[in-house]
KOLPA-361512 format. One record per atom (N, C-alpha, C): x, y, z; residue in one letter. Coordinates in pm, whole numbers, plus 32768, in hexadecimal, padded with zeros to 4 digits. Example, Ala and Ser with C-alpha at 12.3 -4.5 7.8 and 13.67 -1.06 7.14 Angstrom:
<atoms>
85277DC7830Ca/84CE7E3E830Ca/85287EB6830Ca/85057F1F82C4s/85577F9682CAs/850A80038313s/
</atoms>
This chain:
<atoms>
6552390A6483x/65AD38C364DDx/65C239176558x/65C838F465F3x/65B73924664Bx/665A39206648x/666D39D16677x/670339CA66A9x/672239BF671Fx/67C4396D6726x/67B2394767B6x/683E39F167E3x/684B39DF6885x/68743A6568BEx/68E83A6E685Ex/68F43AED6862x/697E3B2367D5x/69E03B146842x/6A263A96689Ex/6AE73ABD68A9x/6B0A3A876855x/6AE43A3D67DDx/6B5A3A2F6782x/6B573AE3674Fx/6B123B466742x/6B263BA866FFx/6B713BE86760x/6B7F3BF467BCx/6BBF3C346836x/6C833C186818x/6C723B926813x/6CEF3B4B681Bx/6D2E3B986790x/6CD43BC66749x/6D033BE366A9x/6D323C7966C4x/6D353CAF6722x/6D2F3D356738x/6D8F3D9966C8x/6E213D6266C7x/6E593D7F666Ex/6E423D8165BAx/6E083CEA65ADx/6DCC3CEB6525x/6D5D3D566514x/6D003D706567x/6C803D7F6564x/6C973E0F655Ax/6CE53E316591x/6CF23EF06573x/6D0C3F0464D8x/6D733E936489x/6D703EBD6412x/6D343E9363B4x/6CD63E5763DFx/6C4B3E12638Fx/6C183E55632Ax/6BFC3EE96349x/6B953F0862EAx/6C043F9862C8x/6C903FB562C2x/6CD3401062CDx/6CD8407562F1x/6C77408B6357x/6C4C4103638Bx/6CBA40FF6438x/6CEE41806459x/6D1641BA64D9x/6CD241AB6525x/6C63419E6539x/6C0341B965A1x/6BC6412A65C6x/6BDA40AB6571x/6B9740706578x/6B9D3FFE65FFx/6B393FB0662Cx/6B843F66668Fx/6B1D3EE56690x/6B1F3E7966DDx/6AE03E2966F9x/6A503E2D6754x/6A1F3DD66732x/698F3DFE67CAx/69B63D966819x/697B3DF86888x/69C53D856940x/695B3D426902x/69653CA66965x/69473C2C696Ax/68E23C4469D9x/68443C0C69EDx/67F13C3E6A19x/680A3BE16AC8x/67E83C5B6B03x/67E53C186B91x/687E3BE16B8Ex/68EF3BEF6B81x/69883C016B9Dx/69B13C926BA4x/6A203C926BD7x/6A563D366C06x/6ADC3CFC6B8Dx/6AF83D816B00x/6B3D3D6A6B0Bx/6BE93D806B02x/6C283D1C6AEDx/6CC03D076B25x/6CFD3DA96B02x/6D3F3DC56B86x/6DBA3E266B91x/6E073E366B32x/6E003E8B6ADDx/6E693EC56A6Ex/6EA03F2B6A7Cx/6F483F386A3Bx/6FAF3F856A5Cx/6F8340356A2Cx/6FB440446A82x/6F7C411B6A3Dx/6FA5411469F2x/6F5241656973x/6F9A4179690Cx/6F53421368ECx/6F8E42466873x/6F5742D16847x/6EE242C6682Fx/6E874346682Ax/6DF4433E6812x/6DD8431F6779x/6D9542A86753x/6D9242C666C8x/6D5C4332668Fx/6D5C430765DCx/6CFC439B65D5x/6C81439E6590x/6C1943E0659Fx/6BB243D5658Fx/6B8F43A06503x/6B2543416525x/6B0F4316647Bx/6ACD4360642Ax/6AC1439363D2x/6A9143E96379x/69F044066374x/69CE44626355x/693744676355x/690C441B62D6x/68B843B562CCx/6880435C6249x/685743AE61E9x/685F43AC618Dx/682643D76122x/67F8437F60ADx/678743846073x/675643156022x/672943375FA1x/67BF434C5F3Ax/678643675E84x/674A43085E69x/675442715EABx/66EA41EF5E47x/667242115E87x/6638425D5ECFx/657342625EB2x/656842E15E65x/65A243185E3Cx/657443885DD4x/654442EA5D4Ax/64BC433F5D7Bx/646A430E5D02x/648343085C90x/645642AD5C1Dx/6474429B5BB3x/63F142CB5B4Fx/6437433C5B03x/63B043945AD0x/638F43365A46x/632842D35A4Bx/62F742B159E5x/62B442FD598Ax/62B0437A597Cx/62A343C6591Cx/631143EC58BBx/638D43C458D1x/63D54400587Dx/63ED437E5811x/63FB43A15768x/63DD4333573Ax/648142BF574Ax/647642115709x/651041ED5721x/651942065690x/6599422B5680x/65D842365606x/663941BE560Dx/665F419C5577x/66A1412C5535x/6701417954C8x/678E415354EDx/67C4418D5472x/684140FC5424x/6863410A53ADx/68DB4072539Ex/690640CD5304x/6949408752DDx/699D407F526Ex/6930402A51F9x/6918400A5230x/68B13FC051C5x/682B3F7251F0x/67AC3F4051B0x/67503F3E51B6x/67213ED15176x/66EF3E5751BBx/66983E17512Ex/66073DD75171x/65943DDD513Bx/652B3DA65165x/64EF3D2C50F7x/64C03CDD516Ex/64BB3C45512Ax/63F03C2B5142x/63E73C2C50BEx/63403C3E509Bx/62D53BEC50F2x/633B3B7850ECx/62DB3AC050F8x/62E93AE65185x/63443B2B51CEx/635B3AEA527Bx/63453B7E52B8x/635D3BF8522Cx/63303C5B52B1x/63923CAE52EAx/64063C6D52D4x/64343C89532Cx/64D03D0152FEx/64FC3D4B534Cx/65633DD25311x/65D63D79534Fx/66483DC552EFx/66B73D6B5339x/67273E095307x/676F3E3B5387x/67B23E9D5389x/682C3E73539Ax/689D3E9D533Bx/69353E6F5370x/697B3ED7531Ex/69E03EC65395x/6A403F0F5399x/6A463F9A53CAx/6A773FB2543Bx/6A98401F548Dx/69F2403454C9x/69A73FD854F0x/692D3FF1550Cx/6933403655ACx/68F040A355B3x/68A340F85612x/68434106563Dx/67FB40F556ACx/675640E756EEx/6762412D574Cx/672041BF5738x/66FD420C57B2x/6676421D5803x/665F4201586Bx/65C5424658AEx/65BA429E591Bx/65C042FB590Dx/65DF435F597Fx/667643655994x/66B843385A02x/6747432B5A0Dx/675442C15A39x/673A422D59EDx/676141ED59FEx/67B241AF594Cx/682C418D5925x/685A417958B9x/6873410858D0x/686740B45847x/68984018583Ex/68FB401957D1x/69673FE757C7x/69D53FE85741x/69E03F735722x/69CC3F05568Ax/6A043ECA567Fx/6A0A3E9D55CEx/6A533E1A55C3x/6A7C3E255512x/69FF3DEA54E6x/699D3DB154E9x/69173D9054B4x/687C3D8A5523x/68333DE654D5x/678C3DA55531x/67063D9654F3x/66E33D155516x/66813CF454C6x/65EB3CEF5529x/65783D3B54EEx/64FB3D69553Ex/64A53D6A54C8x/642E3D3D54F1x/63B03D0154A7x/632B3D8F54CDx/63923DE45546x/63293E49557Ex/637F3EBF5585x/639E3ECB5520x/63AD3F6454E9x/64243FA0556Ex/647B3F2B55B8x/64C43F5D5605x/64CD3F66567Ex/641D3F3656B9x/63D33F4D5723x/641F3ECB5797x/641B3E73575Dx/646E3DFC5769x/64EA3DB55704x/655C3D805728x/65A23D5156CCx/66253D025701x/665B3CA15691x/66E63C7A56B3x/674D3CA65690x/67AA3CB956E2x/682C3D1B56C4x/68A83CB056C7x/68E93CC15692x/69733C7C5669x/69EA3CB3564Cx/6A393C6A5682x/6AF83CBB566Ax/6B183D3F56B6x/6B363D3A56FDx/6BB13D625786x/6B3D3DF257A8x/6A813DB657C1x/6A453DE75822x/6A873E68587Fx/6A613ECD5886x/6A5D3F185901x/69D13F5A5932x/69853F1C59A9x/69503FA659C9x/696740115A2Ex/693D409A5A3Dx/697740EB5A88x/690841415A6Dx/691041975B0Ex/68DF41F65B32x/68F6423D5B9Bx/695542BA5B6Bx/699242FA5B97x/6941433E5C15x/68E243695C0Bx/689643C75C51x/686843585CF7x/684042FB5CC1x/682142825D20x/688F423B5D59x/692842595D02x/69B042175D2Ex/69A1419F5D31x/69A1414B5CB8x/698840C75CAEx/69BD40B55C23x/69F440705C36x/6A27400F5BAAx/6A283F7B5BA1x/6A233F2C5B68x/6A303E7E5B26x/6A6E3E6F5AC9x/6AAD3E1B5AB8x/6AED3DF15A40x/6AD03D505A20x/6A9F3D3459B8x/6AD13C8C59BFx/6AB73C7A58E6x/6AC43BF05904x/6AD33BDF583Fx/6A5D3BB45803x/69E53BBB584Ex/695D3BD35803x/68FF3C0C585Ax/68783C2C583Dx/67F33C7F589Cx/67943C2F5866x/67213C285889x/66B33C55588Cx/665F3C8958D1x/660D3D2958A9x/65EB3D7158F2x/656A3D8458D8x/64F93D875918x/64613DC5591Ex/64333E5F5956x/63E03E76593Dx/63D43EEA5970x/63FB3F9E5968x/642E3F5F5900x/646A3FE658CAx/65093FF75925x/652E3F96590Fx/65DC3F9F596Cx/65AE3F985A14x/65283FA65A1Ex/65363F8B5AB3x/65363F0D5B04x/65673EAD5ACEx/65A33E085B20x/65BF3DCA5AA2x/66173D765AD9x/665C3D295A47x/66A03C9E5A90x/66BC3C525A49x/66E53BDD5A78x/677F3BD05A12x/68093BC55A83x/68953BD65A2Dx/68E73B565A36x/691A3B4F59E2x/69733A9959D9x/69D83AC859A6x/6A483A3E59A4x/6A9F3A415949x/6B053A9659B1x/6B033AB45A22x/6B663AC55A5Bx/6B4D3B725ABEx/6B3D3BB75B0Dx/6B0B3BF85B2Ex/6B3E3C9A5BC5x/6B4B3CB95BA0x/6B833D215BEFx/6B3F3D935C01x/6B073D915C91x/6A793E1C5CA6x/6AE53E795D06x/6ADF3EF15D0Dx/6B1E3F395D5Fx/6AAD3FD35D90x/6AAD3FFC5E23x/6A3640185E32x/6A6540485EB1x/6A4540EC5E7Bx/6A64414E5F19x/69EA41455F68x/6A2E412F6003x/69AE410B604Bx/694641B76082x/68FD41C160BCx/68DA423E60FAx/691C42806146x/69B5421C6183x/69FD42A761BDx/6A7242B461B8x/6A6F42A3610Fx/6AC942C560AAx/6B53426A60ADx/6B4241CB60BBx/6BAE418260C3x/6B9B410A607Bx/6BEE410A5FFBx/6BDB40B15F87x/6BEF402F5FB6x/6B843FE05F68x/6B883F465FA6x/6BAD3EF55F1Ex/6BFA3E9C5EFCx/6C023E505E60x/6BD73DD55EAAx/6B933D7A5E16x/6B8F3CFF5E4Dx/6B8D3CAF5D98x/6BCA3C625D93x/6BE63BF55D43x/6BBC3B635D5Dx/6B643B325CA4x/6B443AAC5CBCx/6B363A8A5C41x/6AF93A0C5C32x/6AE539CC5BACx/6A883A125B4Cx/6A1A3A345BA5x/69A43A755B7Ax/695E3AA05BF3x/68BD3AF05BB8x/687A3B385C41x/682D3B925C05x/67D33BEA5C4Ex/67603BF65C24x/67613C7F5C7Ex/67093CF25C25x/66C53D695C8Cx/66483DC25C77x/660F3DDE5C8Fx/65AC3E215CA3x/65A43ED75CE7x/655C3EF95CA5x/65383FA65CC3x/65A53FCB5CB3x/660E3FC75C63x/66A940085C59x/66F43F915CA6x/6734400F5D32x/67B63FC15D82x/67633FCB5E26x/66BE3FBB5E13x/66963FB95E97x/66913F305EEBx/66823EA95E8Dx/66A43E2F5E96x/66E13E0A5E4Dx/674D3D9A5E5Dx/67A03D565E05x/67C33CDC5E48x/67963C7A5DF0x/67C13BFA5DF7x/68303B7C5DBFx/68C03B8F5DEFx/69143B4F5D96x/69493AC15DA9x/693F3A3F5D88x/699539E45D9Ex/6A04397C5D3Ax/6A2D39495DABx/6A9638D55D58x/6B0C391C5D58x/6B5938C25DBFx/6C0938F35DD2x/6BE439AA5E0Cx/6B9539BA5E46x/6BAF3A4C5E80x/6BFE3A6D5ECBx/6C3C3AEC5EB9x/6CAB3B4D5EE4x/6C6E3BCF5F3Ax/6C7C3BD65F98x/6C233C615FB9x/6CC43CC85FCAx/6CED3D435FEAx/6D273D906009x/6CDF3E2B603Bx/6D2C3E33608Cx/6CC23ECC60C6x/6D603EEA613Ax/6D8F3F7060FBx/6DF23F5C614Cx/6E613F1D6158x/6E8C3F0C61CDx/6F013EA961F3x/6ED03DE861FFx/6E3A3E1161F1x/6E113DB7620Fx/6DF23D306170x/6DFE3CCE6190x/6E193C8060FFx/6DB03BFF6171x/6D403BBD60F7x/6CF73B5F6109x/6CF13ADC60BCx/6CF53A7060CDx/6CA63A2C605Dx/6C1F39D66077x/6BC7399D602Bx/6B27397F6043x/6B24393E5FC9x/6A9E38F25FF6x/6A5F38825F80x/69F639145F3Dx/69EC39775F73x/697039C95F67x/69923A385F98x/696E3ABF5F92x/69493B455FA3x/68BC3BA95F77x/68883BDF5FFBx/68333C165FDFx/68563CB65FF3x/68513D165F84x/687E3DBE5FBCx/680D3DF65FB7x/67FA3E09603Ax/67453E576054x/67573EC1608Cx/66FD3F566076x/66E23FE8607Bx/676B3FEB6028x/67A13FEC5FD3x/680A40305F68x/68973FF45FC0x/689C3F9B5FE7x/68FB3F8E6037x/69053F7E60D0x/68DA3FCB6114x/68A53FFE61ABx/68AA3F6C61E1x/68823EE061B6x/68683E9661BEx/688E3E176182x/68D43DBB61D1x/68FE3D35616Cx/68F63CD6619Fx/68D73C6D6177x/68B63BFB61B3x/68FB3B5D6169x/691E3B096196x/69BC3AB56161x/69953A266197x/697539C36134x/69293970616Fx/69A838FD610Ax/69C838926147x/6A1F3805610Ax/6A89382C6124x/6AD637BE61B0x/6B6F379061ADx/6B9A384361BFx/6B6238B56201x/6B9A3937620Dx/6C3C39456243x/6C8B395B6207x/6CFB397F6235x/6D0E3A2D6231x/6D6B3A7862B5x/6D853AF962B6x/6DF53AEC62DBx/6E443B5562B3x/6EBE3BA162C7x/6EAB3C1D62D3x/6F093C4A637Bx/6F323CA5634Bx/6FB13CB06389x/70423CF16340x/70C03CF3636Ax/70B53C6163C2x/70E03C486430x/71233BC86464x/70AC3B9F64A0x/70283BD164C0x/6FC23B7A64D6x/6F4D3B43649Fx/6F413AD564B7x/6EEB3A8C6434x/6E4E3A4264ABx/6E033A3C6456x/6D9939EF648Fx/6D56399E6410x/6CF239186431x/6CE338CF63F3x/6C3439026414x/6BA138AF63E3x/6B4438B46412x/6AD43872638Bx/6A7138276393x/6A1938496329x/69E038C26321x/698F38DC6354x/6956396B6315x/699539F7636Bx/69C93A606323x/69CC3ACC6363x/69683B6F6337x/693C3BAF638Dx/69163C14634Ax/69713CA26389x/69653CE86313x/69DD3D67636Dx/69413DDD6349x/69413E2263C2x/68D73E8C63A0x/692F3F1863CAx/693E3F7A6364x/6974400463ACx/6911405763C9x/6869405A63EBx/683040B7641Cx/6811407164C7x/68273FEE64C7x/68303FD96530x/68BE3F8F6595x/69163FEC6528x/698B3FF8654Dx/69B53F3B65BBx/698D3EC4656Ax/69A13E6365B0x/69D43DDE6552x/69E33D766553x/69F83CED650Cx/69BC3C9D6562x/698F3C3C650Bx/69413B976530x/69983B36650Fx/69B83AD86550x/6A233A5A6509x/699F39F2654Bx/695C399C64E7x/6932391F6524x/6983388A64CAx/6995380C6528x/698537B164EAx/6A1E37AE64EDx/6A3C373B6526x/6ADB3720653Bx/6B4337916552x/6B0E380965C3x/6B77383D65C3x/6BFC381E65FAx/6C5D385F65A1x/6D1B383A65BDx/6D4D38D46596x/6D8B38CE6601x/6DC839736626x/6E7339646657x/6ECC39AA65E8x/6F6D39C56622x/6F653A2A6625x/6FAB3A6D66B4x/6F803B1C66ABx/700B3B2F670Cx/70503BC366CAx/70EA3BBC6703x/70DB3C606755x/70D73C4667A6x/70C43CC6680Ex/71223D5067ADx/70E23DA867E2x/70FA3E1E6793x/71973E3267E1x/71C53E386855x/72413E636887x/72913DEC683Cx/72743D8A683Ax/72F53D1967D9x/72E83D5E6726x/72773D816727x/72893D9E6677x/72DF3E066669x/72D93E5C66C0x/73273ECB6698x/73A93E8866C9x/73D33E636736x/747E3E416764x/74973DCB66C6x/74573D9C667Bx/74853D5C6620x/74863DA365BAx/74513E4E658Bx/74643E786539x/74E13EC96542x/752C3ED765B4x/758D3F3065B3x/75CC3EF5662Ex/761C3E5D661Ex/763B3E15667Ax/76D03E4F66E4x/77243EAC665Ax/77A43EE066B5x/77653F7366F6x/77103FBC66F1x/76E640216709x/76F7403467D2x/7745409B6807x/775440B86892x/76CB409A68E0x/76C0404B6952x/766A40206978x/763D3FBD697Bx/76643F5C690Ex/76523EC768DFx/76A63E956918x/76F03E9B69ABx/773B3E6169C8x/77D53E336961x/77D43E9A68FFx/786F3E9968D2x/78763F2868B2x/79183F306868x/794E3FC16862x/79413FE767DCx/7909403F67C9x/794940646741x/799B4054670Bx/7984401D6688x/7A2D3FF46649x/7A25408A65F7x/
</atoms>
């Protein structure tokens, strides 16, 4: 889809700084416009240097282990069925949940009852109330209700909530929908859809997008927030309320000297 010039992102200026929760972050001018005059403010501060634990490779040499409370294998189908307090490790990635049943020794399988995966080292976690995963834990498909949370490369946690959703190579893509919630920050979303690409670094918000942040809101079908290119995309019905930064503050501290009244 061809984008058309970003002033709806311009107009967002306020939203758009807290888009991706970063200090530093800002909008991209609108091509061939100069643009609009904004009030001095302090220098922000620099956004962090990226750092990226989700491409540390995943050493398929190390073997996955399976651990449960109990054990039973079923002759005719093949198939192992692990429950209770079940554990799946592969490298550092761990899966927790109360039953899993795999026909491949673990390699693949379905997981059931209050699911977690996590990986600390990569800073990624999921939660939802069933899996299925291929690959030795490296992509899985999660239902039953779903909650991924996922530090981006420059180190600013993004959550996002849905019905279900899907990921691949760890927390380097993630795909979640139905009733989505994004949060990052001050910043609060909702979407028919979410995409969290490079571990976060990257999101993309597609159906009926609504944003908040504090008193300004924007509407749009699709948005993407990128923090390495420190910018946002709104296409497709954009609607923008945006409350100038000198009124937000005289409304956060309305008797305060200067506001045209006295201190009480």
């Amino acid at each position: 889809m061809a984008r058309p010039a970003l002033s709806a992102g311009l107009c967002l200026l306020g939203l758009l700084g807290a888009a991706c929760a970063s200090p530093g972050l800002r909008p991209m001018a609108a091509r061939g416009k100069a643009a609009p005059a904004l009030a001095a403010a302090a220098a922000p501060t620099p956004t962090p240097a990226p750092s990226f634990p989700q491409q540390r490779p995943v050493d398929e040499e190390q073997p996955l282990k399976v651990r449960s409370k109990s054990l039973r294998y079923d002759h005719a189908t093949e198939e192992s069925v692990f429950y209770g307090g079940v554990t799946v490790t592969q490298d550092s990635t761990t899966l927790l949940a109360r039953e899993l049943r795999s026909q491949t020794q673990g390699q693949s399988a379905k997981a059931e009852g209050g699911v977690l995966l996590k990986d600390p080292l990569r800073r990624f976690q999921a939660r939802a109330g069933r899996a299925e995963y291929t690959g030795a834990l490296r992509s899985a498909r999660l239902e039953g209700g779903l909650e991924l949370v996922s530090v981006d490369p420059y180190g600013l946690p993004i959550t996002v909530t849905g019905r279900s959703g899907s990921f691949s190579d760890v927390s380097r893509w993630a795909m979640v929908d139905g009733g989505v919630l994004v949060r990052r920050g001050a910043l609060s979303a909702t979407a028919g859809t979410a995409q969290v690409l490079d571990g976060g670094g990257r999101v993309e918000l597609d159906g009926a997008v609504r944003a908040r942040f504090g008193l300004d809101q924007a509407k749009a079908d699709h948005v993407e927030l990128d923090q390495a290119e420190k910018s946002i995309v709104m296409d497709g019905a954009v609607r923008a309320r945006i409350v100038p930064r000198d009124l937000r503050e005289a409304m956060a501290a309305p008797w305060a000297p200067g506001n045209g009244q006295e201190a009480q």
